[in-house]
Backbone as JSON Lines, residues from 0, in Angstrom:
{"i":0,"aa":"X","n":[-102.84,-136.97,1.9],"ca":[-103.53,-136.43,0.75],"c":[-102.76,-135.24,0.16]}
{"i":1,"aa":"X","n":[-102.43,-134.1,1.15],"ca":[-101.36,-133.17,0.63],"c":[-100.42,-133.52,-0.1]}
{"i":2,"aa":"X","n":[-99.72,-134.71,0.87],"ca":[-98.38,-134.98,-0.02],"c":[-98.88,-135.3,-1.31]}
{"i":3,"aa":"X","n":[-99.78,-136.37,-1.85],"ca":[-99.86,-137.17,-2.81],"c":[-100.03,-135.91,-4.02]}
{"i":4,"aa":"X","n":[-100.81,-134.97,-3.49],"ca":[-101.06,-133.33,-4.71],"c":[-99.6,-133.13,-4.89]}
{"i":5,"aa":"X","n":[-98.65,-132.59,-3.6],"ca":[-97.51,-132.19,-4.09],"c":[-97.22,-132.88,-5.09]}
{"i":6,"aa":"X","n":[-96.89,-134.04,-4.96],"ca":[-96.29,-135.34,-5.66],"c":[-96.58,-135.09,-7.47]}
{"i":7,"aa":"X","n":[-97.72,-135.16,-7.34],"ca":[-98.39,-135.23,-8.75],"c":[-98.04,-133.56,-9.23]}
{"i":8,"aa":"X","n":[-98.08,-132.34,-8.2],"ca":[-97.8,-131.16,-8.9],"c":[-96.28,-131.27,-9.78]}
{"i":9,"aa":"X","n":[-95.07,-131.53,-8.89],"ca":[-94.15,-131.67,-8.37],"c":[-93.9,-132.72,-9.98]}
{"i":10,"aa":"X","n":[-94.66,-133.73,-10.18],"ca":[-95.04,-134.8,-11.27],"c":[-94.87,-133.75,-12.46]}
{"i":11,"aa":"X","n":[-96.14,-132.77,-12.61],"ca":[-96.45,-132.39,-13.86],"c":[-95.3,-131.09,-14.1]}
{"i":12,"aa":"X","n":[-94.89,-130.91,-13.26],"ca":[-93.75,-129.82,-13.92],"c":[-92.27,-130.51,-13.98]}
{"i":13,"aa":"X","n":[-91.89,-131.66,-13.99],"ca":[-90.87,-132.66,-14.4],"c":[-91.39,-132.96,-15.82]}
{"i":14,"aa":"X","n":[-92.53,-133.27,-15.53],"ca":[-93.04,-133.28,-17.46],"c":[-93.21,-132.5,-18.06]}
{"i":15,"aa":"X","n":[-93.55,-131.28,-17.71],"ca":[-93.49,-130.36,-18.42],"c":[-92.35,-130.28,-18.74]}
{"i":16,"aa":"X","n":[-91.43,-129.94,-18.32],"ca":[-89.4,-129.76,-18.34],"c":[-89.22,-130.59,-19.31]}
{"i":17,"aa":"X","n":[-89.78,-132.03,-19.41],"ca":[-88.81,-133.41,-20.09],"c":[-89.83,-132.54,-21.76]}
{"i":18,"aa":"X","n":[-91.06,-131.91,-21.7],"ca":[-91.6,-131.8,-22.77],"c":[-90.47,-130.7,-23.83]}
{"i":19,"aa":"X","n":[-89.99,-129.75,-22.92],"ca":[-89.59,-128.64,-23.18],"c":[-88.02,-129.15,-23.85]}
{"i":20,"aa":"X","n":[-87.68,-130.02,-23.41],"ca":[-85.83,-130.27,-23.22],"c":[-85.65,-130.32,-24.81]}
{"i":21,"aa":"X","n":[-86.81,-131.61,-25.05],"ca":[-87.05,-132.5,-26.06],"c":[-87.59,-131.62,-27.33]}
{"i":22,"aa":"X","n":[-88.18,-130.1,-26.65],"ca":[-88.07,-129.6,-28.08],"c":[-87.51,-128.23,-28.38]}
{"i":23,"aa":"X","n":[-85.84,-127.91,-27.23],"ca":[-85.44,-126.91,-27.54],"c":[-83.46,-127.5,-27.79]}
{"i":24,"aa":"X","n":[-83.72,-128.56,-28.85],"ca":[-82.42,-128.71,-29.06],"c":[-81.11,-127.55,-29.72]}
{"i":25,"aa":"X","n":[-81.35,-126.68,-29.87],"ca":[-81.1,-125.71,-30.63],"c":[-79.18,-125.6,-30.6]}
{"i":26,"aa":"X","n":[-78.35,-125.95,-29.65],"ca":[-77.0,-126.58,-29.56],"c":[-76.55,-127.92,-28.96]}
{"i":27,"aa":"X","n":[-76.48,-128.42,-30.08],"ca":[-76.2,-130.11,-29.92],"c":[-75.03,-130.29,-29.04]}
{"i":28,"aa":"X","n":[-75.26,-131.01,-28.41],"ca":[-74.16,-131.78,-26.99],"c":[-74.08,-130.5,-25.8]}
{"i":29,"aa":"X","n":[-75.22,-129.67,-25.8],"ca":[-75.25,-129.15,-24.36],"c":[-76.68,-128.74,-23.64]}
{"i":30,"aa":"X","n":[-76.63,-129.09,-22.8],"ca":[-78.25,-129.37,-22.01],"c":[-78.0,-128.16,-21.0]}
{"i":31,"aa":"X","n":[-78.86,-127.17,-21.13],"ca":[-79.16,-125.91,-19.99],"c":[-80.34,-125.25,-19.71]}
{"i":32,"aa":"X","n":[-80.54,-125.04,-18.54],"ca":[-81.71,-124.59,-17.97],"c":[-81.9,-123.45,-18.89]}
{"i":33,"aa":"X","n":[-81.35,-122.88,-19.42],"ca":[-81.45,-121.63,-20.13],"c":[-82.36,-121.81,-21.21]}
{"i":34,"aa":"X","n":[-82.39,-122.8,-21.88],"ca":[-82.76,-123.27,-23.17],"c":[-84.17,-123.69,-22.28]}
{"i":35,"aa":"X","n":[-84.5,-123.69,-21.08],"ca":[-86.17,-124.13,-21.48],"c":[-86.39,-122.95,-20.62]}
{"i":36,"aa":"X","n":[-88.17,-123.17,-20.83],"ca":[-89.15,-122.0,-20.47],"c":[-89.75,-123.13,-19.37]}
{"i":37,"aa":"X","n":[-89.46,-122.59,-17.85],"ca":[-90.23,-124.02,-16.87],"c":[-90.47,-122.69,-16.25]}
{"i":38,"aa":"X","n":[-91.81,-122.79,-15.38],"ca":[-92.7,-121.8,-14.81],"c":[-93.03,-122.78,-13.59]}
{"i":39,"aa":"X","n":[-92.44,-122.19,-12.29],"ca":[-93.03,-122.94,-10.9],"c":[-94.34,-122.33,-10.48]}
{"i":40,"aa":"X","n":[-95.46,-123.61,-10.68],"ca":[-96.51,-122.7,-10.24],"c":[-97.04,-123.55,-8.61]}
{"i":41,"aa":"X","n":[-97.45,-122.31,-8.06],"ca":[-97.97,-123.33,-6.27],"c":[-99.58,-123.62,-6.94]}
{"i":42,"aa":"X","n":[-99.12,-124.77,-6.67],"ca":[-100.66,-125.4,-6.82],"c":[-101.23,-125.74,-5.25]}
{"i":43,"aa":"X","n":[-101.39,-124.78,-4.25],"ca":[-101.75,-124.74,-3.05],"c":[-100.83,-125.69,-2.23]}
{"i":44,"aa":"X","n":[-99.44,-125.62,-2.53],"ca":[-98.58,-126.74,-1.32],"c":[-97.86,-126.22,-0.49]}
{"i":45,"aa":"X","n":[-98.0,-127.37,0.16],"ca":[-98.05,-126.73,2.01],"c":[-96.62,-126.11,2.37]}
{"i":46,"aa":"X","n":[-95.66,-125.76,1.14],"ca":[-94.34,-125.79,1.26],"c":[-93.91,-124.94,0.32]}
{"i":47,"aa":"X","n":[-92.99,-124.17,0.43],"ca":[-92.56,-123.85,-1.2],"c":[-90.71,-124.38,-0.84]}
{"i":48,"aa":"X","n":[-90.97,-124.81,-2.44],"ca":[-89.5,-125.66,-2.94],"c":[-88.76,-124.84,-3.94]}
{"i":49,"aa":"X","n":[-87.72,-124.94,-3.57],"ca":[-86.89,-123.88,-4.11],"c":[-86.06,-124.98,-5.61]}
{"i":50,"aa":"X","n":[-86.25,-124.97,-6.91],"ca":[-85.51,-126.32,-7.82],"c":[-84.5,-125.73,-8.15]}
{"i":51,"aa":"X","n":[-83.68,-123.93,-7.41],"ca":[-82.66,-123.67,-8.06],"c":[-81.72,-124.61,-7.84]}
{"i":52,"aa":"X","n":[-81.36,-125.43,-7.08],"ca":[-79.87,-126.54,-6.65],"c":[-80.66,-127.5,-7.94]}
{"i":53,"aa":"X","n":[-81.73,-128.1,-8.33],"ca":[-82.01,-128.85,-9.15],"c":[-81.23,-128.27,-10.34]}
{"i":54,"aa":"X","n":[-81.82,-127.11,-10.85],"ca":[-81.28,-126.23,-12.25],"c":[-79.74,-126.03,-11.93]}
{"i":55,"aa":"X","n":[-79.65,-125.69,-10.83],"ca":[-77.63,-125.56,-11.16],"c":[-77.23,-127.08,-11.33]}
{"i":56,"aa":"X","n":[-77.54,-128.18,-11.07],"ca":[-76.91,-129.18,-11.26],"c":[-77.04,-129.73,-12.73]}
{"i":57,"aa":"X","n":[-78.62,-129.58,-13.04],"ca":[-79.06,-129.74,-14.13],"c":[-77.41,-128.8,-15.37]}
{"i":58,"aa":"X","n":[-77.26,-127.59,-15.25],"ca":[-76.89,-126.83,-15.6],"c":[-75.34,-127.05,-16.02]}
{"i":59,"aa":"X","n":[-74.55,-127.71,-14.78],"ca":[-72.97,-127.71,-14.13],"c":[-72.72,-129.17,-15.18]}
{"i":60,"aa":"X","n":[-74.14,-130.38,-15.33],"ca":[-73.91,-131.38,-16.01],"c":[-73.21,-131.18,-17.46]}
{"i":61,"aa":"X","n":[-74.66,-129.86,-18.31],"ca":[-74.75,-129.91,-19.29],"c":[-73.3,-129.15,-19.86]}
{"i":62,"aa":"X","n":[-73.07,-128.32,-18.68],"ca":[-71.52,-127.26,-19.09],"c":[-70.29,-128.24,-19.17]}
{"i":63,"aa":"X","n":[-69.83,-128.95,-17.59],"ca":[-68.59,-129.27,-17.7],"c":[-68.65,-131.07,-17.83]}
{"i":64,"aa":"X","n":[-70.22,-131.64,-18.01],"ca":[-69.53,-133.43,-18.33],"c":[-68.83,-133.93,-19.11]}
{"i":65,"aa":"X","n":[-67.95,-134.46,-19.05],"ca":[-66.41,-134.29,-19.98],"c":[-67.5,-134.95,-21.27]}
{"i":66,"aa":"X","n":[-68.12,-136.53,-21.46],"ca":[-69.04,-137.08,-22.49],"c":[-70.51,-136.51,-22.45]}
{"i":67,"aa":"X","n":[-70.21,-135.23,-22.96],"ca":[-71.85,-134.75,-23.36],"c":[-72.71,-135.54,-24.46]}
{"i":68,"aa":"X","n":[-72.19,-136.41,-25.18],"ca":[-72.9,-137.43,-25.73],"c":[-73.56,-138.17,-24.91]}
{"i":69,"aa":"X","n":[-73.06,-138.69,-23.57],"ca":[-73.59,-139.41,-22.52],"c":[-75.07,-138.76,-22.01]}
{"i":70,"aa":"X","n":[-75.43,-137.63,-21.97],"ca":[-76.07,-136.86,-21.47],"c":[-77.4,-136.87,-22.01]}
{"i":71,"aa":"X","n":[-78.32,-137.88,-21.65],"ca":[-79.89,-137.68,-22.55],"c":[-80.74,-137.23,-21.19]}
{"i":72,"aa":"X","n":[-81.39,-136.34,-22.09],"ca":[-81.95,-135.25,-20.98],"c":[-83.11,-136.06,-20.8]}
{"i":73,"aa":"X","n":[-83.69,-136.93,-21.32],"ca":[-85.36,-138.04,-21.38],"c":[-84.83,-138.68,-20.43]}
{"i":74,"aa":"X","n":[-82.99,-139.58,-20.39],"ca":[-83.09,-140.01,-19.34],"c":[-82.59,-139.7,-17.5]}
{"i":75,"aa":"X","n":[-82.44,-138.27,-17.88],"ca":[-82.08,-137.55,-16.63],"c":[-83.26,-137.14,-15.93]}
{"i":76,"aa":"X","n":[-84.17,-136.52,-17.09],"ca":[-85.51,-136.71,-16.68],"c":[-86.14,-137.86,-15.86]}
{"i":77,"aa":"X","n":[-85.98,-138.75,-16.37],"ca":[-86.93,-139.71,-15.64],"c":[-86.32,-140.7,-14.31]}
{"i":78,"aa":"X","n":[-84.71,-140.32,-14.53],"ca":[-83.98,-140.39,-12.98],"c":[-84.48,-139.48,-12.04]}
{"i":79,"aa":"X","n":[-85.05,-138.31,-12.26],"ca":[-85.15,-137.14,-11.2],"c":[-86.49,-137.71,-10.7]}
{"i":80,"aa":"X","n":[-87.19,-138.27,-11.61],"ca":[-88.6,-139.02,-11.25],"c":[-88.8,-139.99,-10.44]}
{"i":81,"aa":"X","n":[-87.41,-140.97,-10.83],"ca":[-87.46,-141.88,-9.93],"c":[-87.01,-142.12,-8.79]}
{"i":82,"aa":"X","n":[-86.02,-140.66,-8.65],"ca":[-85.14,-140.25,-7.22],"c":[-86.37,-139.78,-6.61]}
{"i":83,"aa":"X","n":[-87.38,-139.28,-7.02],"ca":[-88.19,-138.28,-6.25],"c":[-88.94,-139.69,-5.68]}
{"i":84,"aa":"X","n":[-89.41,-140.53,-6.3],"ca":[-90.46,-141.64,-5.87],"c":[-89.91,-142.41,-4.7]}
{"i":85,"aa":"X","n":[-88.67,-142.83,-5.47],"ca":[-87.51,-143.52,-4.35],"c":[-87.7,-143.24,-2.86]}
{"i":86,"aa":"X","n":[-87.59,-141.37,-2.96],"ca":[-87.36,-141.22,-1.52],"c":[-88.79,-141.23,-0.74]}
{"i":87,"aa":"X","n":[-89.35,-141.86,-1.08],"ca":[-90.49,-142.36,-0.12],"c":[-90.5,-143.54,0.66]}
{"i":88,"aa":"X","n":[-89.31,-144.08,0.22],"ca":[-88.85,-145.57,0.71],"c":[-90.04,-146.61,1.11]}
{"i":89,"aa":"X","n":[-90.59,-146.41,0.11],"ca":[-91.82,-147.6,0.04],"c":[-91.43,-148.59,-1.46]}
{"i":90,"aa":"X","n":[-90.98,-149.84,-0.5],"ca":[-90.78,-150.7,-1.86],"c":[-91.91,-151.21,-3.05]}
{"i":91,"aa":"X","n":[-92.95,-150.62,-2.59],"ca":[-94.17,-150.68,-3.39],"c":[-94.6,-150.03,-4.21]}
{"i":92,"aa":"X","n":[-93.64,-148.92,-4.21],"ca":[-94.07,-147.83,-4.61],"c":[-93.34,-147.32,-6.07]}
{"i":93,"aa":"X","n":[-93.26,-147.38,-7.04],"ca":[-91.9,-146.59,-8.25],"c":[-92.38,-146.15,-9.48]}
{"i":94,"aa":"X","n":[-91.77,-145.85,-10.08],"ca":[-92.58,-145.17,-11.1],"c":[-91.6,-145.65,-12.28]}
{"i":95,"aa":"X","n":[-92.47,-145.95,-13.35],"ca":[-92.06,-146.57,-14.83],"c":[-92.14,-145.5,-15.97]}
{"i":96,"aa":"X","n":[-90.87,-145.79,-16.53],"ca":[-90.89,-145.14,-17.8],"c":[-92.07,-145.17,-18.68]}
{"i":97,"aa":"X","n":[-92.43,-144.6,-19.38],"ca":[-93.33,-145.21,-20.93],"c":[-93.18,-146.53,-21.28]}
{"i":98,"aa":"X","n":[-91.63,-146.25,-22.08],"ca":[-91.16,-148.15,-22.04],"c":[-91.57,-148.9,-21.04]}
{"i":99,"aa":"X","n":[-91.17,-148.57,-20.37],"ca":[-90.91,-149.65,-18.76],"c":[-92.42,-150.36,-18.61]}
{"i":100,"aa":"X","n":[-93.72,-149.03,-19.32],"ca":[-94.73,-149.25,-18.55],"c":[-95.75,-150.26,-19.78]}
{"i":101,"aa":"X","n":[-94.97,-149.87,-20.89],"ca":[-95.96,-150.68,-21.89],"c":[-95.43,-152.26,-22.0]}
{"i":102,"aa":"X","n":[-93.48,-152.25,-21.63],"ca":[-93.39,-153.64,-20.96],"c":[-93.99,-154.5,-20.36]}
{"i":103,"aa":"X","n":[-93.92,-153.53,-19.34],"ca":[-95.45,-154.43,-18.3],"c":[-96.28,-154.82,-18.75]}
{"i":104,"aa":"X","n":[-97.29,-153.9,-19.28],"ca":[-98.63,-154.54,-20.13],"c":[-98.21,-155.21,-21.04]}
{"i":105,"aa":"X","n":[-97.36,-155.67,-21.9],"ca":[-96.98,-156.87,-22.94],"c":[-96.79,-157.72,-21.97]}
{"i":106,"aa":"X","n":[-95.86,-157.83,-20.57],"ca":[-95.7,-159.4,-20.32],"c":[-97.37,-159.47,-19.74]}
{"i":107,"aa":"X","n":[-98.1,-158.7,-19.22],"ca":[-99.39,-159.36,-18.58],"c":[-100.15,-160.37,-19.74]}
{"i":108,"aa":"X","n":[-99.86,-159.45,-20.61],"ca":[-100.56,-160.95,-22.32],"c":[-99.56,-161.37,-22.54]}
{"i":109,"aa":"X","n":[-98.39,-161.64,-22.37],"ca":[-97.85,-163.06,-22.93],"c":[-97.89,-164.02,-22.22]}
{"i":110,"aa":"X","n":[-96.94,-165.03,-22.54],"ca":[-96.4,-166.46,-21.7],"c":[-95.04,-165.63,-20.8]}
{"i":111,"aa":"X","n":[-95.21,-166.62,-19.24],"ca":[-93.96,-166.19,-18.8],"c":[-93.34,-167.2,-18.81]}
{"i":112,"aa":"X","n":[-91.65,-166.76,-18.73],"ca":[-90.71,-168.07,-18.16],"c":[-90.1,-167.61,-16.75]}
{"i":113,"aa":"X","n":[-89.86,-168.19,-16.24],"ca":[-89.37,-167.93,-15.09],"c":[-88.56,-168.75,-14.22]}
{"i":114,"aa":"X","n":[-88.18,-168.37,-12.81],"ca":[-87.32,-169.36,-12.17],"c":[-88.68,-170.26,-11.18]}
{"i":115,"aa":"X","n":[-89.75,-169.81,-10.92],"ca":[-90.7,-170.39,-9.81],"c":[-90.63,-169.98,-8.84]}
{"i":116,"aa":"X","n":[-90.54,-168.85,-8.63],"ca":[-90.57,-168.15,-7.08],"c":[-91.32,-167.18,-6.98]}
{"i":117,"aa":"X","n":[-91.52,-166.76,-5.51],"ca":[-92.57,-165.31,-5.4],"c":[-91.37,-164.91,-4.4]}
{"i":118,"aa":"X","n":[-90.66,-163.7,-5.26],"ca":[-90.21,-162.55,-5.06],"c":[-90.74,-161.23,-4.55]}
{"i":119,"aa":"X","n":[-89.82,-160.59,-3.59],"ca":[-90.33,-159.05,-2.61],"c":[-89.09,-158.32,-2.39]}
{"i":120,"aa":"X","n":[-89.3,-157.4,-1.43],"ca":[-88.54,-156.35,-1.09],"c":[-88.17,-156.49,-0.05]}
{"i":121,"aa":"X","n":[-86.75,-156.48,0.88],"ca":[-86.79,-155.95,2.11],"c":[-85.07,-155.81,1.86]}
{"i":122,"aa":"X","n":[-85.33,-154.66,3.17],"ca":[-83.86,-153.67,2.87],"c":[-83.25,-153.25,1.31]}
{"i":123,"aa":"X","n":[-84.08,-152.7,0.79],"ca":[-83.43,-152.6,-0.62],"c":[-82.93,-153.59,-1.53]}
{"i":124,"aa":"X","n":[-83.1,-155.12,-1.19],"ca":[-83.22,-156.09,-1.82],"c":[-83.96,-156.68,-2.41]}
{"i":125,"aa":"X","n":[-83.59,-157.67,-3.7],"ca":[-84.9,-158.56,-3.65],"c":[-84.59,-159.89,-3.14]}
{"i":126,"aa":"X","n":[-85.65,-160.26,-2.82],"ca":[-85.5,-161.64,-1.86],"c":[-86.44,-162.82,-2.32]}
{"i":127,"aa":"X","n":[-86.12,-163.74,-1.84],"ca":[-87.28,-164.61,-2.61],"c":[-88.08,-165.1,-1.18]}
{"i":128,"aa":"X","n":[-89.37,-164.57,-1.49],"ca":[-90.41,-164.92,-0.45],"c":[-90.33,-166.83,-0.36]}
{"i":129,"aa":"X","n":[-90.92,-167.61,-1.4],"ca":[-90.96,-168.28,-1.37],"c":[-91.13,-169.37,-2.84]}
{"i":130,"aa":"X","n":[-89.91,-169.82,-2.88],"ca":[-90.03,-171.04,-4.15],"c":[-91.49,-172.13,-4.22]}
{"i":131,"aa":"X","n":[-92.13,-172.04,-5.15],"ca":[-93.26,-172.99,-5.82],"c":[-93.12,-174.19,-5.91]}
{"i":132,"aa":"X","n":[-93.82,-175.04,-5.66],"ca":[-93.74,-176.38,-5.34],"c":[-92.84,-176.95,-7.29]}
{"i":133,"aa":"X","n":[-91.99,-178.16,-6.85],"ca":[-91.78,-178.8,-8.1],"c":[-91.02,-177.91,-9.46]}
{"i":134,"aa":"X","n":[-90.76,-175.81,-8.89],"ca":[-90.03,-175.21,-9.74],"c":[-89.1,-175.2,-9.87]}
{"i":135,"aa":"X","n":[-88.36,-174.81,-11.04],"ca":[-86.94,-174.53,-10.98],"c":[-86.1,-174.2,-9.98]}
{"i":136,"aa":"X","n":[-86.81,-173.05,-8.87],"ca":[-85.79,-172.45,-8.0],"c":[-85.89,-173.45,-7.24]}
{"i":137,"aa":"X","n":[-87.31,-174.17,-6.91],"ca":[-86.99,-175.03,-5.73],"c":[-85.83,-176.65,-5.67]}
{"i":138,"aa":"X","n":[-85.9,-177.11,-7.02],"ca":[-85.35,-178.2,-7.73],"c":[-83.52,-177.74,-7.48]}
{"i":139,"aa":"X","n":[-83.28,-176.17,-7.42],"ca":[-82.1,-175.4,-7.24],"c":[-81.7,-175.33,-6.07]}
{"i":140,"aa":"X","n":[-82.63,-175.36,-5.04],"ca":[-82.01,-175.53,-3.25],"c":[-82.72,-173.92,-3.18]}
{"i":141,"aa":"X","n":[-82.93,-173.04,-3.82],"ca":[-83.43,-171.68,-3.42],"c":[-84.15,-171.66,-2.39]}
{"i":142,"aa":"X","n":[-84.1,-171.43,-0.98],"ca":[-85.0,-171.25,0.05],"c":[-85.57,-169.73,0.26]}
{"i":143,"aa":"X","n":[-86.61,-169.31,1.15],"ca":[-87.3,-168.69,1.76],"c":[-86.06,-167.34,2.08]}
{"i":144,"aa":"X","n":[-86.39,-166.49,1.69],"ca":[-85.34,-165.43,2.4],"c":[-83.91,-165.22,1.5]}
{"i":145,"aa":"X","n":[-83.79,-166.14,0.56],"ca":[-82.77,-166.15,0.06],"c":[-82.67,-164.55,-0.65]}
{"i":146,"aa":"X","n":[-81.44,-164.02,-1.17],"ca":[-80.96,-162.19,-1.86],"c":[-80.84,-162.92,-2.93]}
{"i":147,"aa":"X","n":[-81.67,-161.84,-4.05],"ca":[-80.92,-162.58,-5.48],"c":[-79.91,-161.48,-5.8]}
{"i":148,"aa":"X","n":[-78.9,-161.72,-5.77],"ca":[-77.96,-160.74,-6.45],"c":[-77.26,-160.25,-7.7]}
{"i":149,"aa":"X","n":[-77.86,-161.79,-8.51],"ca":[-77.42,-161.57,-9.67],"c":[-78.48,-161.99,-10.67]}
{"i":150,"aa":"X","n":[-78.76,-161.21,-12.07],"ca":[-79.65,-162.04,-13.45],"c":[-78.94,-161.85,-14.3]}
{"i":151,"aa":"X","n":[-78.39,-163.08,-15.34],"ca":[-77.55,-163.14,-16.33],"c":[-76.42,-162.22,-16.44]}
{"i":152,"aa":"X","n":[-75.78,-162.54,-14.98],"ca":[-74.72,-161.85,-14.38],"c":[-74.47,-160.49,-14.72]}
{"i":153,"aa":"X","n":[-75.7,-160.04,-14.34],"ca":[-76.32,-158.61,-13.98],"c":[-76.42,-158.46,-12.32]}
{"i":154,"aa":"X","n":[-75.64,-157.65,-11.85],"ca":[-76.38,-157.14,-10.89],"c":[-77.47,-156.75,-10.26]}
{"i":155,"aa":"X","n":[-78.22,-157.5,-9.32],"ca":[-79.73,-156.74,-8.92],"c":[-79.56,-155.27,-7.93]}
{"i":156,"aa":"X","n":[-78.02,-154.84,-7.98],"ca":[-78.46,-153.72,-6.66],"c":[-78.86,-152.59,-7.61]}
{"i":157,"aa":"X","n":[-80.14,-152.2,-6.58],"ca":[-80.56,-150.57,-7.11],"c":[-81.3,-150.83,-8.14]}
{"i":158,"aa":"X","n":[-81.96,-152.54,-8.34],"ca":[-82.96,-152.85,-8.99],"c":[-84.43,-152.39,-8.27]}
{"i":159,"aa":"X","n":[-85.66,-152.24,-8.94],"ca":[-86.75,-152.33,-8.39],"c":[-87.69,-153.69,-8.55]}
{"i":160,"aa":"X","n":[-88.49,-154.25,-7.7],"ca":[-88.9,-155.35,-7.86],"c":[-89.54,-155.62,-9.58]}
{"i":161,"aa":"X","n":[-89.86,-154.75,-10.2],"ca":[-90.57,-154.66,-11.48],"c":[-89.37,-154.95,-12.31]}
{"i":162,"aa":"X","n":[-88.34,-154.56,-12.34],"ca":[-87.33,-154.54,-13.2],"c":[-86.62,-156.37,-12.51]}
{"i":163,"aa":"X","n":[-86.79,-156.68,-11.93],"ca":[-86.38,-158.07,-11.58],"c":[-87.04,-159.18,-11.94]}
{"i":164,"aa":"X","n":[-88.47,-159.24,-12.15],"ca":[-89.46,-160.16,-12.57],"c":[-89.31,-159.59,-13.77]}
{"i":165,"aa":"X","n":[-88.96,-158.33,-14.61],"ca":[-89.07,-158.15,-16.28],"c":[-87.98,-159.65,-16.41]}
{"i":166,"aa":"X","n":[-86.86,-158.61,-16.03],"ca":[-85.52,-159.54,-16.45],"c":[-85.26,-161.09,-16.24]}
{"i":167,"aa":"X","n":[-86.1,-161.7,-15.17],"ca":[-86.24,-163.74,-15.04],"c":[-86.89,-163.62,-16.12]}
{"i":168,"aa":"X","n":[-88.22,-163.1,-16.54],"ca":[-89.45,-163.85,-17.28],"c":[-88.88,-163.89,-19.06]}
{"i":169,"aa":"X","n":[-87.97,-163.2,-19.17],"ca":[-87.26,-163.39,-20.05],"c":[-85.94,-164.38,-20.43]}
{"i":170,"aa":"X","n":[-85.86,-164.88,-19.38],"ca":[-84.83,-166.21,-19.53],"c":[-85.37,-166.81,-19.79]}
{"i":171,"aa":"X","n":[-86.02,-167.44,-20.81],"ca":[-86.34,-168.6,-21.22],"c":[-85.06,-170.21,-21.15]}
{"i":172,"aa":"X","n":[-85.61,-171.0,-20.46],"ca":[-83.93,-172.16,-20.97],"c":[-82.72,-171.68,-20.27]}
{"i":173,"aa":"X","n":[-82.49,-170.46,-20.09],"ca":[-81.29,-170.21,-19.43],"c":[-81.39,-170.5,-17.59]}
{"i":174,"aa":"X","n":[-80.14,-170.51,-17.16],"ca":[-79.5,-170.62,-16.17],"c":[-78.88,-169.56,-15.56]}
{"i":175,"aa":"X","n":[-80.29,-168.69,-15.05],"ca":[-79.4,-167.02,-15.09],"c":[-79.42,-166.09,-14.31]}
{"i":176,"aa":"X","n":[-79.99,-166.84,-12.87],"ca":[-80.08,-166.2,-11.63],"c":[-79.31,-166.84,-10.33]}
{"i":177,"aa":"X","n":[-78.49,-165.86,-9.59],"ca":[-77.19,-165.78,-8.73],"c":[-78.07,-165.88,-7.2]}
{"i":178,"aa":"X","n":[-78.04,-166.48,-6.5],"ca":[-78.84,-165.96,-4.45],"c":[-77.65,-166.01,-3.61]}
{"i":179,"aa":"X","n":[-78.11,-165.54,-2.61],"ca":[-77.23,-165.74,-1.68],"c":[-77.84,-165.73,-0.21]}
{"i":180,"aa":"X","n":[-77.61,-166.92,0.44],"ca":[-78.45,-167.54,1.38],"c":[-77.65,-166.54,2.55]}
{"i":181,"aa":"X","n":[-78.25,-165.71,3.18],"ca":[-78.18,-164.96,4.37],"c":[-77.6,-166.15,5.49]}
């Protein structure tokens, strides 16, 4: 229960930050802690966290990354979000962009396409639990346990299971997923 408060404290002052980034552009192509107003407040946790190594890195990016064009602070933001979720190492567990999340709710009302499998997690993979009678994957030889490693010769590493079922249900007709039988 503690943790889950940290989590969400820990939550609302990453948003607060991504609120702040987004409206203190004031020198184009450089991102610095300087330029926002972020206030650590203890919301009773069982710990205190120190985010100066966060802000110097934050900081060292915005000074010396050779492509400061490269540099969107919305999406550094929401890497720090998803590093933070990550390290809970629960494959059940991740957290979606805005985009990411209104994606979701569009494919729940549409039509899907897909390969015919029920896909999961283990060891940082995705795997295919098990191909559907008469589907594509099964008609493909795809067995039980199989790694998908590739979608439309995309890489799946350092995918999350959400981002793997976005990317099949959108092949419509195509031929566009890679396994590899352990």
């Amino acid at each position: 229960m503690t943790n889950n408060i940290l989590l969400v404290c820990v939550g609302m002052i990453i948003l607060l930050v991504g609120i702040k980034i987004g409206e203190s552009h004031k020198r184009p192509g450089v991102i610095s802690s300087k330029d926002l107003n972020v206030t650590n407040l203890d919301k009773g946790a069982s710990q205190n966290l120190d985010f100066g190594l966060f802000w110097q890195t934050w900081d060292t990016l915005g000074e010396y990354y050779v492509d400061k064009t490269k540099l969107d602070p919305m999406k550094m933001y929401y890497g720090a979000i998803k590093g933070m979720v990550a390290s809970v190492e629960d494959n059940y567990t991740f957290f979606l962009t805005p985009e990411e999340n209104q994606q979701s709710k569009d494919d729940l009302k549409g039509v899907f396409y897909g390969i015919g499998a029920e896909l999961g997690m283990e060891n940082n993979q995705i795997i295919v639990v098990s191909p559907l009678k008469n589907s594509p994957a099964e008609k493909a030889g795809v067995k039980a346990g199989d790694i998908l490693v590739k979608v439309n010769n995309e890489s799946t590493k350092n995918w999350s299971l959400q981002q793997a079922v976005s990317k099949i249900t959108r092949t419509k007709g195509r031929k566009g997923c890679a396994y590899y039988a352990p």
